[in-house]
C-alpha positions, 0 to 999 in steps of 0.5 A, spaced: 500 500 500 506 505 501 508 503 494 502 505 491 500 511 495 508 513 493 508 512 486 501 516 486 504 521 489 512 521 485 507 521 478 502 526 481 508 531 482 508 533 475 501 537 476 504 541 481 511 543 477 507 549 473 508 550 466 514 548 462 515 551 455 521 547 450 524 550 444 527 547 439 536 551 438 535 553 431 528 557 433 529 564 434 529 566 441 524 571 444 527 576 448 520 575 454 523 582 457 522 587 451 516 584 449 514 585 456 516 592 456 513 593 448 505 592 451 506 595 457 508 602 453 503 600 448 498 599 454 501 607 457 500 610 450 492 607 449 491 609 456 494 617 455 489 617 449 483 615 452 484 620 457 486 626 452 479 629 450 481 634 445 487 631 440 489 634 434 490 629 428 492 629 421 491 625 416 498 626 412 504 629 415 507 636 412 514 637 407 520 636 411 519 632 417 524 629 421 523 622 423 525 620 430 526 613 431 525 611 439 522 605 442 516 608 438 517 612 432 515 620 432 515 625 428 518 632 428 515 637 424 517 644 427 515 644 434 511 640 433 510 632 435 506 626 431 506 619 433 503 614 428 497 610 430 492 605 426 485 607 426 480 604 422 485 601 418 488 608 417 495 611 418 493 618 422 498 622 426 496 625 432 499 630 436 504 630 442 509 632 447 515 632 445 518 625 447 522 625 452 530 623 452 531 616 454 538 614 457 541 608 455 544 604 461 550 600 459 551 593 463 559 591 464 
């Protein structure tokens, strides 16, 4: 009966180990923490527009404009800042506050 009870117990412990993911060396690798990052500031944008009552958009952006390549693409025409986003299967581009400087932490 101890045998029993030992051996449902030794094949039981599986179900407590929690979920395990397996891949194969020759697929790409998926950086978890970037793309944690990534939805998180998706999630801050969506959430700052929702809460803005009156935002200035347009559908084409003017001569000349400087692209800003951040996490998150801006474009910078005179002093003023756009962002692309999708709506309605459309590119609009909607005025922001100039981005903010990101640091760049080296590890050594």
């Amino acid at each position: 009966m101890r045998f029993f009870i030992s051996l449902l117990f030794f094949f039981s412990w599986g179900l407590w180990a929690g979920q395990v993911t397996v891949t194969k060396s020759s697929e790409p690798q998926v950086d978890v923490w970037h793309l944690k990052q990534q939805l998180h500031q998706q999630h801050l944008w969506r959430e700052a527009m929702r809460q803005q009552q009156n935002l200035f958009w347009i559908s084409q952006l003017p001569l000349g404009c400087l692209l800003l390549p951040r996490p998150i693409n801006y474009f910078q025409c005179g002093q003023s800042y756009y962002r692309p986003y999708q709506y309605q299967g459309q590119q609009i581009y909607i005025q922001v506050d100039p981005p903010k400087e990101e640091k760049i932490q080296i590890n050594k």
